[in-house]
C-alpha positions in Angstrom: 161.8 80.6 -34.8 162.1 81.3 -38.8 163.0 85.4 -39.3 159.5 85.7 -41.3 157.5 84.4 -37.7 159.3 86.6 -36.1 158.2 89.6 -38.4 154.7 87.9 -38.1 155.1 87.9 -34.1 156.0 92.2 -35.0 153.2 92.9 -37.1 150.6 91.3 -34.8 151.8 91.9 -31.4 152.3 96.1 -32.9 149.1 98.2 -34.5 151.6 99.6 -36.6 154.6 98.4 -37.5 157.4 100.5 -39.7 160.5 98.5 -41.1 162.7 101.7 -41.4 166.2 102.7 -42.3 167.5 105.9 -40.3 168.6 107.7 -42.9 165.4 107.5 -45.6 163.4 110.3 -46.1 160.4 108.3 -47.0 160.4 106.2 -43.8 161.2 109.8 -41.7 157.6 110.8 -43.9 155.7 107.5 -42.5 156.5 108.0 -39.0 155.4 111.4 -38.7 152.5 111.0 -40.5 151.6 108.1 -37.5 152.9 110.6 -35.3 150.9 113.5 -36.2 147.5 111.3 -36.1 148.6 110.4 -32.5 149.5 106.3 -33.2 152.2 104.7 -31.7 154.1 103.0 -33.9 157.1 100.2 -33.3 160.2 101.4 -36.0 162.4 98.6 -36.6 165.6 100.2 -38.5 167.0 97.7 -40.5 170.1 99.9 -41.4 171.4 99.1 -37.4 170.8 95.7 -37.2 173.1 93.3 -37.9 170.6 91.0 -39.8 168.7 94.2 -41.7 169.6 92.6 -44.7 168.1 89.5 -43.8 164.7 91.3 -42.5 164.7 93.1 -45.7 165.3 89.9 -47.9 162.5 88.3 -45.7 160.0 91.7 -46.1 160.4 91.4 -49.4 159.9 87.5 -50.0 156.3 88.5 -47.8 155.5 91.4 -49.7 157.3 91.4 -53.1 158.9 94.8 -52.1 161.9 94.9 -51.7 162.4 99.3 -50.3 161.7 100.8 -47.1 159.3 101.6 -45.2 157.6 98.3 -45.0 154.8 99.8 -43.1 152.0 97.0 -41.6 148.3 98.2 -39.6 147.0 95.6 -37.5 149.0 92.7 -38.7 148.2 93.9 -42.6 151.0 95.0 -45.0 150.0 98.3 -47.0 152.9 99.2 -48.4 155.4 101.9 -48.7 155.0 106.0 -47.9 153.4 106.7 -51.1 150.6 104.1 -49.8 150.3 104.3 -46.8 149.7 108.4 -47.8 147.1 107.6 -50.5 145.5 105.6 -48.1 145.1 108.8 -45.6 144.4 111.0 -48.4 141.4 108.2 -49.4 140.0 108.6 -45.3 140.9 104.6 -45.6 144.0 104.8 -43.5 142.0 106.4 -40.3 139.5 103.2 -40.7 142.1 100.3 -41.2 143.6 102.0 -37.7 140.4 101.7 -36.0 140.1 105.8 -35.0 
């Protein structure tokens, strides 16, 4: 199986799905903000796998960007922190979760 279907197989088989690095600040920001509306969330952290770099290079071939978090709701990619947290300042984020 090809890296991206096995991001694919993430994404869909995950309602949210956070491609993370341990140490970023922004990704820390996405989880909680999934945490504090009560959604589990699967965090892949790229920075302690051996292939990260090829997940990342993959992420961004799917989504032309190329940072973390790659954050995906129900099999959708919307983006990084600063998305994902203008969608829950819009009310959209709640909706595209299904809550």
């Amino acid at each position: 199986m090809s890296l991206k279907n096995t991001i694919q197989q993430l994404v869909s088989s995950n309602k949210v799905t956070i491609f993370s690095k341990t140490y970023c600040p922004y990704c820390t920001n996405a989880k909680k903000l999934f945490a504090e509306l009560g959604v589990d969330y699967k965090a892949i952290e790229l920075d302690t796998m051996k292939e990260g770099t090829e997940y990342q290079n993959t992420l961004k071939e799917m989504t032309n960007q190329s940072t973390v978090p790659s954050v995906w709701v129900n099999g959708e990619f919307i983006g990084g922190f600063s998305d994902t947290s203008k969608l829950h300042q819009q009310g959209k984020l709640v909706s595209k979760l299904g809550l």
